[in-house]
TORBATOR-54873 format. One record per residue (C-alpha): residue number from 1; residue in three letters; x, y, z. Coordinates in nm, 4 decimals, padded with zeros to 6 digits, m for minus. Example, Ala and Ser with C-alpha at 12.3 -4.5 7.8 and 13.67 -1.06 7.14 Angstrom:
<recs>
1_ala_01.2300_m00.4500_00.7800 $
2_ser_01.3670_m00.1060_00.7140 $
</recs>
This chain:
<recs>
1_unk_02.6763_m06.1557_03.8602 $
2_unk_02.5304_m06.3502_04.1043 $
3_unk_02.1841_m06.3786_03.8732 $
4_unk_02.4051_m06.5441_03.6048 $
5_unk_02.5931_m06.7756_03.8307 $
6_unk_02.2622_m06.9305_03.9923 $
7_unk_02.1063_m07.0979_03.6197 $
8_unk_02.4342_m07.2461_03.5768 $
9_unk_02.4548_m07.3762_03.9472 $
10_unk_02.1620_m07.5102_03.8653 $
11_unk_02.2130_m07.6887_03.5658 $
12_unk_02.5361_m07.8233_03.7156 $
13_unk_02.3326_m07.9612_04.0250 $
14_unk_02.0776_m08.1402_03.7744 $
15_unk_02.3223_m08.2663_03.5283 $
16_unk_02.5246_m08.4085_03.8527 $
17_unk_02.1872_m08.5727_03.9722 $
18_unk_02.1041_m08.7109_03.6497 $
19_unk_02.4334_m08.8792_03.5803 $
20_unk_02.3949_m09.0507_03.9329 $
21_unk_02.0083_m09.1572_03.8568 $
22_unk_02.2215_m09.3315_03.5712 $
23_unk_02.4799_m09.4870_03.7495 $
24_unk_02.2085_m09.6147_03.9863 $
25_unk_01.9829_m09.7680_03.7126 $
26_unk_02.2514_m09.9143_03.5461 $
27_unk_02.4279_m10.0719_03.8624 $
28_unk_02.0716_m10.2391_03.9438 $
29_unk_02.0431_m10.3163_03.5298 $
30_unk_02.4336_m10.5134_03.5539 $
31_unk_02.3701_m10.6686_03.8480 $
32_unk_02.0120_m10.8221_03.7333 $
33_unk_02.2032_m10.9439_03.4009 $
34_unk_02.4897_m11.0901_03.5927 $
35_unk_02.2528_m11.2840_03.8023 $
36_unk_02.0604_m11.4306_03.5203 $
37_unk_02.3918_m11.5530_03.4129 $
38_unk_02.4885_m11.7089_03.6957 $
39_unk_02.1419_m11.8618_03.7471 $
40_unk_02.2358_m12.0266_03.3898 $
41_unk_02.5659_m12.0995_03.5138 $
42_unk_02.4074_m12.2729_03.8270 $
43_unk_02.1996_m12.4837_03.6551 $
44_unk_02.4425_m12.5846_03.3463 $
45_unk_02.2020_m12.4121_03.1010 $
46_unk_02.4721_m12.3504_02.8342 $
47_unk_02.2678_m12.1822_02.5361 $
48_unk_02.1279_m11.9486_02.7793 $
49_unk_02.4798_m11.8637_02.9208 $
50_unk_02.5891_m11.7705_02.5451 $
51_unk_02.3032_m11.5442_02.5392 $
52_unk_02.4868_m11.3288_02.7768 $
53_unk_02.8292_m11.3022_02.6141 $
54_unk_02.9034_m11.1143_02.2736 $
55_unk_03.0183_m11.3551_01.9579 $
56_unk_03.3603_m11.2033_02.0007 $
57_unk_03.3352_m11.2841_02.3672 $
58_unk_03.7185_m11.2788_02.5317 $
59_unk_03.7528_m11.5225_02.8179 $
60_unk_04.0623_m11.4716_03.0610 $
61_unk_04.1048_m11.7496_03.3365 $
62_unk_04.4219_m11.7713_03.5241 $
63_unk_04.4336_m12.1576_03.5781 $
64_unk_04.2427_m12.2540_03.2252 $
65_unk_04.3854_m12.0081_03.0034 $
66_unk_04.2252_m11.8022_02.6830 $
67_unk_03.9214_m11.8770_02.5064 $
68_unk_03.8043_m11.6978_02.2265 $
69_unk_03.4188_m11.6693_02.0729 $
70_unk_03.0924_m11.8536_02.2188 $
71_unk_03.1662_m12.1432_02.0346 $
72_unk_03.4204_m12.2477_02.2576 $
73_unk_03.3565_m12.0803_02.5456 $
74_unk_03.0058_m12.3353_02.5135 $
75_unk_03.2524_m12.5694_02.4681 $
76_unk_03.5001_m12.5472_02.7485 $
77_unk_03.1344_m12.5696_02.9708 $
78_unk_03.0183_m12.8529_02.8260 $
79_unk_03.3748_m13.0279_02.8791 $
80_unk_03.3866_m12.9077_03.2010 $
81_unk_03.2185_m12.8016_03.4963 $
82_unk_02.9128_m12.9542_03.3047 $
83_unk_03.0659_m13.2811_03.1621 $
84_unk_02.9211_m13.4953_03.4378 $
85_unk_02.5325_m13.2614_03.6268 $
86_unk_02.4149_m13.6189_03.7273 $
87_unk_02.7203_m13.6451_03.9627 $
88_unk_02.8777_m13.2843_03.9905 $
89_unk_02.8026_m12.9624_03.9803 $
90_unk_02.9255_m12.6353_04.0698 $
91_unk_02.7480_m12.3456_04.1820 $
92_unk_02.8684_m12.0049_04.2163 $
93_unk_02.7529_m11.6978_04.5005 $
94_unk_02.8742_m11.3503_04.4805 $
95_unk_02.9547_m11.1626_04.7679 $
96_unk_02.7416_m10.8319_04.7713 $
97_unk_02.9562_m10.6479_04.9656 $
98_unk_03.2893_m10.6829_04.7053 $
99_unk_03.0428_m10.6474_04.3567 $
100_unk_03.0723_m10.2667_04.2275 $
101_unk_02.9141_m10.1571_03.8857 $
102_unk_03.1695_m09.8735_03.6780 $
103_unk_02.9954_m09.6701_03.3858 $
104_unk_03.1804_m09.6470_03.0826 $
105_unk_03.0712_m09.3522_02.8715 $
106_unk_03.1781_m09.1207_02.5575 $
107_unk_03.1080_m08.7983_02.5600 $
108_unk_02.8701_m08.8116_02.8452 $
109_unk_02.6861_m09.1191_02.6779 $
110_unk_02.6777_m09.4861_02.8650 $
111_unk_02.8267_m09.6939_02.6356 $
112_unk_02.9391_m10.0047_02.8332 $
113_unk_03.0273_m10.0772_03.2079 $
114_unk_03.2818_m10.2977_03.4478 $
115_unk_03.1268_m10.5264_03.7386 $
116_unk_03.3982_m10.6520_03.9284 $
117_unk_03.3786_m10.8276_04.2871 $
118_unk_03.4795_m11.1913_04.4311 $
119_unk_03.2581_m11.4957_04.4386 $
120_unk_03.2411_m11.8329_04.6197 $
121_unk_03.1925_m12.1699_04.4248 $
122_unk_03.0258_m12.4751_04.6133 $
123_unk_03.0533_m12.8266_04.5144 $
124_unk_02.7444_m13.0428_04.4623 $
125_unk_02.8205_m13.4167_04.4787 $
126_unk_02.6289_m13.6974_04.4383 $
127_unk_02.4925_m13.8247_04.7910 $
128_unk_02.7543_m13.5497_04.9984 $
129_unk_02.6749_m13.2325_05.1528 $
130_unk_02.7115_m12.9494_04.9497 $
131_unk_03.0817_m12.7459_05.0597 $
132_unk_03.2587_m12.4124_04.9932 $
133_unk_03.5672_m12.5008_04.7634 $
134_unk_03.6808_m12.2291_04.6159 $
135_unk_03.6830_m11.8044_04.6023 $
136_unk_03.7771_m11.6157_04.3036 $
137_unk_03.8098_m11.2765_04.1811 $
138_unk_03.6042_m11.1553_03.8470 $
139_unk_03.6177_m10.8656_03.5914 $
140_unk_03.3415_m10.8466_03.3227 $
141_unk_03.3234_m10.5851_03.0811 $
142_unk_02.9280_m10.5101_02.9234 $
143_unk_02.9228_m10.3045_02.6517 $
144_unk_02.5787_m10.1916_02.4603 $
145_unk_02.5454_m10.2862_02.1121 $
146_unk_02.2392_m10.2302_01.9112 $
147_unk_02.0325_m10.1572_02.1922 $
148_unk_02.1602_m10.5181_02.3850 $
149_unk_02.3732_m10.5344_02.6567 $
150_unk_02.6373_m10.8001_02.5878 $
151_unk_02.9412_m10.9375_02.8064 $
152_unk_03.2674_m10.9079_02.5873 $
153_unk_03.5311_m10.9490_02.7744 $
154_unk_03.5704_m11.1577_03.1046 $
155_unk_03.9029_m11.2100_03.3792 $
156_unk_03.8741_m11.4856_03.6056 $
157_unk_04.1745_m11.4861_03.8405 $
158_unk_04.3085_m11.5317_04.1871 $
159_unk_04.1508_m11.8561_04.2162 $
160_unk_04.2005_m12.0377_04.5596 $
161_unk_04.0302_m12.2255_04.8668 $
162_unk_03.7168_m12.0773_05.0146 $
163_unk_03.7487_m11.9540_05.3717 $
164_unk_03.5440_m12.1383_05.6181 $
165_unk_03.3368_m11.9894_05.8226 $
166_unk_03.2366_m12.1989_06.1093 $
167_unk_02.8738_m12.1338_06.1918 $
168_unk_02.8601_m12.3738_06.4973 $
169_unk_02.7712_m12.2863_06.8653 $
170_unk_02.9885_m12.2840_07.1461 $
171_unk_02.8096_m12.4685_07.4254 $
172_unk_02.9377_m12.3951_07.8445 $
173_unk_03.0079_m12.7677_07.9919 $
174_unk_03.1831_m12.8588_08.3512 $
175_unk_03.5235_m12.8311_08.3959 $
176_unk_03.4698_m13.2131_08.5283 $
177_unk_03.2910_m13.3039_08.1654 $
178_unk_03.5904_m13.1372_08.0078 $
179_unk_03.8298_m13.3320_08.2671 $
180_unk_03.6821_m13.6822_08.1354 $
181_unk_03.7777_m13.6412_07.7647 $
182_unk_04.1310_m13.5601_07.8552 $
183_unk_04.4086_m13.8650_07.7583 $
184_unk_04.6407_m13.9704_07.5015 $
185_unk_04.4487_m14.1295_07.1852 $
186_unk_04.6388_m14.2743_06.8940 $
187_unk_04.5232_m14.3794_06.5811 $
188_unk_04.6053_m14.5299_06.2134 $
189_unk_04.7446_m14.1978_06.0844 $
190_unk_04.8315_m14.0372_06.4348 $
191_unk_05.1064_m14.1755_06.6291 $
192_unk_05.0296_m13.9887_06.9352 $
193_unk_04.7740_m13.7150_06.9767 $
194_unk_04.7307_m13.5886_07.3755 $
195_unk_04.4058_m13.3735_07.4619 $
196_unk_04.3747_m13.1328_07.7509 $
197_unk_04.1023_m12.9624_07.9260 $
198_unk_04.1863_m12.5199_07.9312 $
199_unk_03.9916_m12.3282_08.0845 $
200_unk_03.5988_m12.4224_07.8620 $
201_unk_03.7889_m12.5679_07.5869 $
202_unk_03.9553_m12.8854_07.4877 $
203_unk_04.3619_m12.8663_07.3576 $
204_unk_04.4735_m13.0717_07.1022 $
205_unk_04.8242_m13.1455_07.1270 $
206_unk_05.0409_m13.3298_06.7849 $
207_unk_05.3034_m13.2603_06.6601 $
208_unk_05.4290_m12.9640_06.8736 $
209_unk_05.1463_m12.8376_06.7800 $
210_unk_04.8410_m12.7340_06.9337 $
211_unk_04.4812_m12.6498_06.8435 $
212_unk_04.1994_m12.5375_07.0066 $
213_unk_03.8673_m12.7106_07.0503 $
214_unk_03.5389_m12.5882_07.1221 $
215_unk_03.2082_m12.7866_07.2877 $
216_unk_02.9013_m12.7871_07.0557 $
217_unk_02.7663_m13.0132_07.3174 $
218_unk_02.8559_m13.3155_07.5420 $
219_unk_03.0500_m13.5213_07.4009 $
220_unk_03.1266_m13.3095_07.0812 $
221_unk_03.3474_m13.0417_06.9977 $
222_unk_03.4383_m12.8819_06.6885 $
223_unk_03.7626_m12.6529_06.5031 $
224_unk_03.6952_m12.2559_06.4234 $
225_unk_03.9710_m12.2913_06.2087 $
226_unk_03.8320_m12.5853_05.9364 $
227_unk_03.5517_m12.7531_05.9177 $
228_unk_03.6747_m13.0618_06.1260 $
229_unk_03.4252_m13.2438_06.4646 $
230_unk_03.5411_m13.4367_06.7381 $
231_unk_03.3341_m13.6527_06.8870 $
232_unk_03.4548_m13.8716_07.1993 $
233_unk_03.2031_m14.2187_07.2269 $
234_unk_03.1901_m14.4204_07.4654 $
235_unk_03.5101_m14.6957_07.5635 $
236_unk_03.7573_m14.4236_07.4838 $
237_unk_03.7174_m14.3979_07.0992 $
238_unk_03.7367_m14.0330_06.8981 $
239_unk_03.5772_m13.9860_06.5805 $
240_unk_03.7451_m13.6988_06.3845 $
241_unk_03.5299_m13.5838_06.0768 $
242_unk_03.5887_m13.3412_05.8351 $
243_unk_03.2696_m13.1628_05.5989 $
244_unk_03.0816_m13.4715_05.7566 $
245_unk_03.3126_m13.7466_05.6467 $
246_unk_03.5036_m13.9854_05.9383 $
247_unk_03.8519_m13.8937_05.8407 $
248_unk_03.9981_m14.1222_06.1563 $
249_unk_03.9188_m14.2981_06.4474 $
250_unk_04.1690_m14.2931_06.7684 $
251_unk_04.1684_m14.4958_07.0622 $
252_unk_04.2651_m14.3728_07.4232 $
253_unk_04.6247_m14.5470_07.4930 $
254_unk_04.6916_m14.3269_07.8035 $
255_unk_04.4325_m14.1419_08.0453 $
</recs>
């Protein structure tokens, strides 16, 4: 019994390997397509992007609808996110860690296969630093036809803000530094905004609100929260920036 059980153990154990030698080659054979798309995607190369996607392509997007076919699919592109590259631009980076690769097959056979993950988009403007703007979820369905691997259906959805992720340095200054930046300052769009040295931070009082701020260095400090710097000059002024751009300037009305 036991001589007739072992072959088919056997066969079991290499069929089981081979279908994951599959799964492996074809995750690393998605995932190489996808990225050439996106590379087109990156740099507004429309005809290559139709390369990618099936005549009969479906196109799901939960803010911009359905669009059927490469023709306008091209189309929506061109009067898009690549109406104006000498200004604007978009450019999209997946996040490993979310992308997964699902084999479709009949009867045993690959025939097609789901990527899914989320993805980041970053602005590109004219003369301004590059920022995270938005994260998105994505669904793409590759089938194999005729020996090509073609996208035919795609869902865009759950579209929102990208999460910042501050990538400053705290920085250890004197309590007396901390002491000296401490006041009421009040500017065009703020009534009344009080700071307070706690313990190595800075509090930001407004509203009935408060926020904490963190020292980069002397003189600067900076949000975990959004992308937003504080920098205290000389003569009582704060400069408040956010993504690099002065968003308001306060003067000190009360020390």
């Amino acid at each position: 019994m036991i001589k007739r059980l072992l072959p088919l153990l056997f066969l079991a154990t290499s069929q089981l390997l081979h279908a994951q030698q599959n799964d492996q080659e074809l995750k690393a054979l998605i995932l190489e397509k996808d990225s050439l798309f996106w590379q087109a995607y990156n740099h507004c190369d429309i005809e290559k992007m139709m390369s990618y996607f099936d005549p009969g392509v479906e196109f799901y997007h939960d803010k911009g609808g359905i669009t059927l076919g490469t023709a306008d699919v091209a189309k929506s592109f061109k009067d898009g996110v690549c109406s104006h590259t000498d200004s604007f631009r978009l450019r999209r980076e997946p996040m490993p860690a979310t992308c997964k690769v699902f084999p479709m097959r009949k009867a045993g056979i690959i025939y097609g296969a789901v990527l899914s993950g989320d993805h980041l988009f970053y602005v590109q403007e004219k003369g301004k630093k590059e920022r995270a703007e938005g994260l998105a979820r994505f669904t793409h369905l590759w089938l194999l036809k005729d020996g090509l691997w073609k996208m035919t259906r795609v869902v865009s959805y759950d579209h929102g803000p990208a999460p910042y992720i501050n990538q400053r340095t705290v920085t250890v200054l004197p309590a007396s530094v901390l002491k000296s930046y401490a006041g009421s300052y009040k500017g065009p769009q703020t009534t009344e905004m009080v700071i307070k040295p706690e313990k190595a931070i800075l509090l930001m009082e407004i509203g009935g609100k408060r926020f904490e701020l963190y020292p980069e260095k002397e003189g600067f400090f900076f949000s975990k929260e959004r992308d937003l710097t504080f920098e205290f000059l000389r003569g009582g002024k704060l400069v408040i920036r956010e993504r690099d751009e002065v968003a308001e300037e306060l003067e000190v009305i009360r020390r």
